[in-house]
N, C-alpha and C positions, 0 to 999 in steps of 0.2 A: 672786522669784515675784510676779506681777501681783496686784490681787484679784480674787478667782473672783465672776463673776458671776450672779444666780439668773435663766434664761432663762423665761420662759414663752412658749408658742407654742402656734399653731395653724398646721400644714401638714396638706396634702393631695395624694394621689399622684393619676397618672391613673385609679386607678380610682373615684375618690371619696371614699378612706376616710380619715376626718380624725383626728391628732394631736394632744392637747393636754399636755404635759407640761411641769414647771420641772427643771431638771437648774443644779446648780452649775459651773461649767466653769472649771478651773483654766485660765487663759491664759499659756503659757511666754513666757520672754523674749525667744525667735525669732518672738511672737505665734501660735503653734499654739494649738492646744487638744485635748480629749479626744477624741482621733480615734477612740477603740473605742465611745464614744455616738454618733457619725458626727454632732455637730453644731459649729459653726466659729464661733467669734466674732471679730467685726473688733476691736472695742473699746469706745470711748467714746467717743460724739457727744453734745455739751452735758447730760453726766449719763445718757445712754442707753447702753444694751449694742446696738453694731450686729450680728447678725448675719446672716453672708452666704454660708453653707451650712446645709440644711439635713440631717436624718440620710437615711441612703441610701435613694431610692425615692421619697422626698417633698418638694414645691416649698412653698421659706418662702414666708409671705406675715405677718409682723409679725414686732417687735421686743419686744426687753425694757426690764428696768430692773437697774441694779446691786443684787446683792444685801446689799451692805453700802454705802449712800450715805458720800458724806461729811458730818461734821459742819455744822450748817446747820437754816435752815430744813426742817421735812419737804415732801419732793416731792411732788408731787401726785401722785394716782392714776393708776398704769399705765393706759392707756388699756383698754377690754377688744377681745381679741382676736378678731377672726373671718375664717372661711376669706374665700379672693378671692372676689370678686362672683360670679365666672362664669367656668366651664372651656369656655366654649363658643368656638368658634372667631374670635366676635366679640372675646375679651378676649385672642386670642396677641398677641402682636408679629406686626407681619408689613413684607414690603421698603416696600410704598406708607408706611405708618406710619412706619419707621427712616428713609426718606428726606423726608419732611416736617418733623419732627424737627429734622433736622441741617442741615439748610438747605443754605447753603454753607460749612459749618464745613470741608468736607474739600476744601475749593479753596483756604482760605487759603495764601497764598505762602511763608507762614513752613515751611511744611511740607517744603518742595521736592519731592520725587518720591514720593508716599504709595501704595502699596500695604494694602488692609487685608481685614480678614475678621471679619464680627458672626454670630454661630449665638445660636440657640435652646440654652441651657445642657443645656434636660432633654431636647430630642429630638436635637441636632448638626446641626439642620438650616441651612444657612446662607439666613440672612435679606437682609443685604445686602453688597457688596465690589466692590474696585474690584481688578484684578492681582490677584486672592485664590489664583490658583492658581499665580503669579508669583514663581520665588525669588528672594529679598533676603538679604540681611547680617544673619544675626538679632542680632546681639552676644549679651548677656546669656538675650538670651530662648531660646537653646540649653540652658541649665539646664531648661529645663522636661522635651526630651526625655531628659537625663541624669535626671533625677528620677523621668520617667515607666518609663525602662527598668529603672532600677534596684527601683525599686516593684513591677513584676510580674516581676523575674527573680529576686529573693533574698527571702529569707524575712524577716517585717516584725520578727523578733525577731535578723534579725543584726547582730553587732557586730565590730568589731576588732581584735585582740589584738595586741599588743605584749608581748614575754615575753624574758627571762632565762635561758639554758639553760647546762649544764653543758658547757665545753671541752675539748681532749683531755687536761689534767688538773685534779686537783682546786683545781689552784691557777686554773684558765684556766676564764672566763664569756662569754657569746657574750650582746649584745643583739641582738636579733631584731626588726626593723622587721615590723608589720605590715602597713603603709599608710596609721595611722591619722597625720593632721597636727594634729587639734585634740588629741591628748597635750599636758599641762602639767606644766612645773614650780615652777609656781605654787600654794601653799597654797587652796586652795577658797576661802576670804575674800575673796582678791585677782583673783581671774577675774571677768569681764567679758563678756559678750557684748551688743554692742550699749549699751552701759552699762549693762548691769542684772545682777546677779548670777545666779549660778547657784544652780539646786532639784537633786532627788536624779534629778529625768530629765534634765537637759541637763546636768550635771558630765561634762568631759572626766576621760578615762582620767589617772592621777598619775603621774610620775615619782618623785615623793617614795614613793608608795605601792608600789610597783613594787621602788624602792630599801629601806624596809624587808622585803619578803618576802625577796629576795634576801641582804638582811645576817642577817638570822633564820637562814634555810636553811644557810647558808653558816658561821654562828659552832657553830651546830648539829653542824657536821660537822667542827669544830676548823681552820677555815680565817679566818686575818686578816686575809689578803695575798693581791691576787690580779691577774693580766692581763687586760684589758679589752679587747673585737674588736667588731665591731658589724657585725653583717651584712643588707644592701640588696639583697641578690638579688631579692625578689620582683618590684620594677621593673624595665622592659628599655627600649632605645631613650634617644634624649638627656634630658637633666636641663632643660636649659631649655628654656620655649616659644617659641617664633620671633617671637613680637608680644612677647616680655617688654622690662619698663624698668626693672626691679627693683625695681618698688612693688605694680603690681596680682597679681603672684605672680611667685617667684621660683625657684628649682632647685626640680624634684622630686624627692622623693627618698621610698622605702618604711619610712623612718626619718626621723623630724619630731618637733620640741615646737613650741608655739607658733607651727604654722606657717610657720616659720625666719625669725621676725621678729627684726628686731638690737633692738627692745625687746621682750621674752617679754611684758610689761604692756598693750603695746598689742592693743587689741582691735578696730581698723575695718580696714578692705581698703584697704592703701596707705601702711601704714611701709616701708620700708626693709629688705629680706629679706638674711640673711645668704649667701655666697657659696656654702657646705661646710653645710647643713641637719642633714645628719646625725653630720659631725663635734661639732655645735654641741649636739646631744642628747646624742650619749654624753661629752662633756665636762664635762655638766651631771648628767648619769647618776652618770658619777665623783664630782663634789662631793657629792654625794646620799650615795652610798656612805660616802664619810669622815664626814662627820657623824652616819654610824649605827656609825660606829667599824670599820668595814672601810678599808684602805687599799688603793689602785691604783696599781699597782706600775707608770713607765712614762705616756707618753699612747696613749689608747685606740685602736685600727688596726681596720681595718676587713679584715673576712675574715667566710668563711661558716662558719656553726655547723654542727658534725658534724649528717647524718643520724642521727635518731631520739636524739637528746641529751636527758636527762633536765632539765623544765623547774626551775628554782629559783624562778619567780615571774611573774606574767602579771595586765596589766592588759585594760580593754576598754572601747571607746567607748560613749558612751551609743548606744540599738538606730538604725537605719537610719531608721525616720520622724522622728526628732529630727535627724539629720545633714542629712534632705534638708530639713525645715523651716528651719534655722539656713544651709543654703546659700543657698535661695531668697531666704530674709528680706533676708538681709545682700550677696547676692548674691557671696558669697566663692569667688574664683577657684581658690584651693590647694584646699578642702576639694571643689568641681564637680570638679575632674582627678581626685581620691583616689576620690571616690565612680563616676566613671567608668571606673578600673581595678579597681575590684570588678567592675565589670559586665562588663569584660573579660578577667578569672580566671574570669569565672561562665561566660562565652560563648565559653573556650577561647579567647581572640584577646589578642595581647602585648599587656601593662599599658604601653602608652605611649601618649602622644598620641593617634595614629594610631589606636592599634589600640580604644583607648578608644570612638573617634570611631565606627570601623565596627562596633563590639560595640553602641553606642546605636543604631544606623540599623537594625542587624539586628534587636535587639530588638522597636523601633517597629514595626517594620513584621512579625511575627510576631502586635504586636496588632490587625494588620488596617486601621492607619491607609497610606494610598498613599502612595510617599516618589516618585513622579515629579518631580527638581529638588531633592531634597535630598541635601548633601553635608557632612559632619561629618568635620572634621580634629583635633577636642580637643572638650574635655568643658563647657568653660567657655565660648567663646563669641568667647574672645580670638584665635581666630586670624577675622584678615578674608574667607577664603575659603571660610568656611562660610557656606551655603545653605540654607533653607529658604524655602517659600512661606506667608502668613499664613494660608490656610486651615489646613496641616496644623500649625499652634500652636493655631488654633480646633479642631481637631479631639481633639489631644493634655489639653484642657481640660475637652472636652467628655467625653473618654473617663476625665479624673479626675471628674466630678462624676457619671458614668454609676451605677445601684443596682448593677449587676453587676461593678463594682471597686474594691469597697473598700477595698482597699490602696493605694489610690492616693491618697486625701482628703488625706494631707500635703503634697501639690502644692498643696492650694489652703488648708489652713492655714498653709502656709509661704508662701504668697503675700504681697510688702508690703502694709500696709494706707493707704491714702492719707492724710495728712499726719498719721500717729501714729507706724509703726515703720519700720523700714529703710532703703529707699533711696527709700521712696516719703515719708519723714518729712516731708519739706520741700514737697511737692509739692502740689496742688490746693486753691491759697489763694484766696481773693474778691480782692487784688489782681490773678489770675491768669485771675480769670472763671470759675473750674472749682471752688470751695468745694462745691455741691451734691454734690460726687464725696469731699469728705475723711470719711472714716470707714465709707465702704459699699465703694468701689473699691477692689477686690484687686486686684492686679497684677504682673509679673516689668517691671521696667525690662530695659534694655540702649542700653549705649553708644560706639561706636569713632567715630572720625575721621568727620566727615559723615555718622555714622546716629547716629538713636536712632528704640526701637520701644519699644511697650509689650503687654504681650501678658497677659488677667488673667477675670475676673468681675466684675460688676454686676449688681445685684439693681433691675429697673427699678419705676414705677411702682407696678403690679399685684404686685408681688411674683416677677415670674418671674425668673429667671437669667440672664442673658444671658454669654457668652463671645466674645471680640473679641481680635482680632491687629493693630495699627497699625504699618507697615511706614514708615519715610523713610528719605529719603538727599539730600543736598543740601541739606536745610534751613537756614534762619539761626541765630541765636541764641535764638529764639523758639521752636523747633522743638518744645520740651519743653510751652509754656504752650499753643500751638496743639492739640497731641496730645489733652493733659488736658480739656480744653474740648468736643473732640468725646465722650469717655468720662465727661464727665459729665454730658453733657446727657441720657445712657440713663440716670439717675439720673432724673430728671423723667419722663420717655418711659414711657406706655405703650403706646406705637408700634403701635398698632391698622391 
């Protein structure tokens, strides 16, 4: 767990009514925060708390200070806070301002074929773009609409389960995949995310824990010895993705520990994934077992657990806005698939790829965003043939940070923060020309073969929001520093 920082702020909505409050804000180590205060902290810039949403309905305009410094000199005085200058139309952003700005940041070569799209955070209005309506290769940045559909189709309190049921005798137990892939069976000590431990909100579901209910239950009913089946039914359609390499994800499967990584320890996107996912849990399920002094009689086989089987023990993942936080963050390929066939049990359509893919576009576009040119094959980003145009990522942004969705805010606390968490850690360095951007820039990276996009929020100048979609393809090996540079120069910008 991070340390919680004390915010003080002054926001103000459109109607003028201003805000002054300090709230503590625990920051997870997916970089979220307390989504139910609806306010978002990026992190820490030179001893500051950056943050870069504000609570729903109201546009930040200032920053904090950490609530527990570190040891040191004492810091100087918070600066004190007050609203923007001026709501008056002279201080929006506007396209003459956004293209003065940026000069010719978006003709750089390094870029090769850039598509992009910048809106107004708090109205959606799009201020400037080039091909905005233009679909491209979104890679990564398809996690947004997996995030965003799953956010308004399922309830903010669902989780998981993974459970143990009774077989057709009392010697015979059925493990029951529920979908969930971040299941561990690893000691909570030892879990990782990102490198940073786990708190009581982002602790994946136990196997170990799982394996005590079941050995309890089970010695309870004078049972020592017993058959072990493991049933995968809930997924349909093929196990691997057609872009797999066996590192950025590997088989899916409705039963997973760690992911189906060949080291359960490793915690970044891009070990080495086991062949058989779900053989590899209930074989780990079994050792679990013997050491709670049950024996498994036999290697574990895989078959479906009787209708309405009386459960013996049942785990659950941490709820839905931590899942979608910890995907984004870390931009994790296995947990985007899992969480895009919830959305497709939710939305009636088969739990595979595919059907993932059309349960996300169907939902999207239920919220009233236009999907003219969008086309979704998987939930993650990895198949090449997915489409989208940068506007409607500008859109899907703007409709998380909108007052009237607030279930939606873990899309943009799960956003990476620029060169502090995830995949944006490394990223918008003063070697790089774009430092002005490390610690305010949120953003989803995305990357395949000849694209990388970035698609995120910026809190510019004045304090207002801004939301941007940066589309390439063809670029050089610069492609990344060139990107950065345009998105942080809306860091300086109050683009009048």
């Amino acid at each position: 767990m991070r340390e919680p920082f004390g915010i003080s702020m002054v926001t103000s909505n459109s109607n003028g009514a201003s805000k002054v409050g300090t709230d503590r804000i625990p920051v997870s180590p997916t970089g979220g925060s307390a989504v139910e205060r609806g306010w978002a902290v990026a992190g820490t810039r030179r001893g500051r708390a950056v943050v870069v949403a504000a609570a729903a309905g109201f546009t930040l305009v200032a920053q904090g200070t950490p609530a527990h410094p570190q040891a040191g000199p004492a810091p100087a005085a918070p600066p004190v806070l007050q609203p923007a200058a001026s709501t008056g139309a002279d201080a929006l952003p506007s396209t003459a301002g956004l293209q003065a700005a940026l000069g010719q940041l978006t003709q750089d070569k390094a870029l090769g074929t850039l598509t992009y799209a910048i809106a107004d955070g708090s109205t959606g209005k799009l201020l400037l773009g080039s091909g905005e309506g233009t679909p491209a290769t979104p890679a990564s940045t398809t996690k947004l609409a997996t995030s965003v559909a799953a956010l308004s189709l399922l309830p903010a309190d669902t989780r998981i389960t993974t459970k143990v049921v009774q077989g057709a005798t009392p010697a015979d137990i059925v493990l029951v995949g529920g979908g969930d892939p971040t299941l561990t069976g690893l000691p909570q000590d030892q879990i990782r995310i990102g490198g940073l431990p786990v708190d009581s909100e982002t602790a994946p579901a136990s196997l170990i824990d799982l394996a005590k209910q079941t050995a309890t239950a089970l010695k309870a009913a004078g049972t020592g010895t017993v058959h072990l089946s493991y049933d995968t039914s809930l997924y349909t359609g093929a196990a691997a993705h057609k872009n797999n390499d066996g590192t950025n994800i590997g088989p899916m499967s409705a039963l997973m520990s760690d992911e189906g990584r060949n080291n359960p320890a490793d915690d970044v996107e891009g070990p080495v994934r086991v062949p058989d996912p779900a053989a590899q849990a209930a074989g780990r399920f079994a050792d679990l077992l013997g050491a709670q002094g049950v024996k498994v009689d036999g290697k574990p086989k895989e078959g479906p657990a009787p209708a309405g089987a009386a459960a013996l023990g049942r785990v659950q993942s941490p709820t839905l806005p931590r899942l979608v936080e910890r995907l984004l963050t870390h931009s994790d390929n296995t947990l985007a698939e899992a969480v895009g066939r919830q959305v497709a049990l939710a939305a009636h359509q088969p739990a595979s790829y595919e059907g993932a893919g059309a349960a996300v576009s169907q939902t999207v576009g239920q919220l009233g965003i236009p999907l003219p040119g969008v086309s979704l094959n998987d939930a993650s980003g990895l198949n090449p043939h997915n489409a989208i145009p940068p506007l409607v990522l500008a859109d899907l942004l703007a409709l998380a940070a909108a007052p009237d969705h607030p279930q939606l805010r873990p899309v943009l606390t799960g956003l990476p923060i620029a060169g502090l968490t995830g995949t944006l850690d490394k990223r918008f360095t003063a070697a790089q020309g774009s430092a002005d951007g490390a610690g305010v820039v949120r953003a989803k990276t995305g990357t395949l073969s000849g694209v990388n996009t970035l698609a995120g929020t910026v809190v510019d100048a004045d304090g207002r929001l801004l939301v941007f979609a940066l589309m390439t393809k063809g670029g050089t090996g610069d492609t990344r520093a060139a990107v950065d540079r345009i998105v942080a120069k809306l860091v300086s910008c109050g683009c009048h």
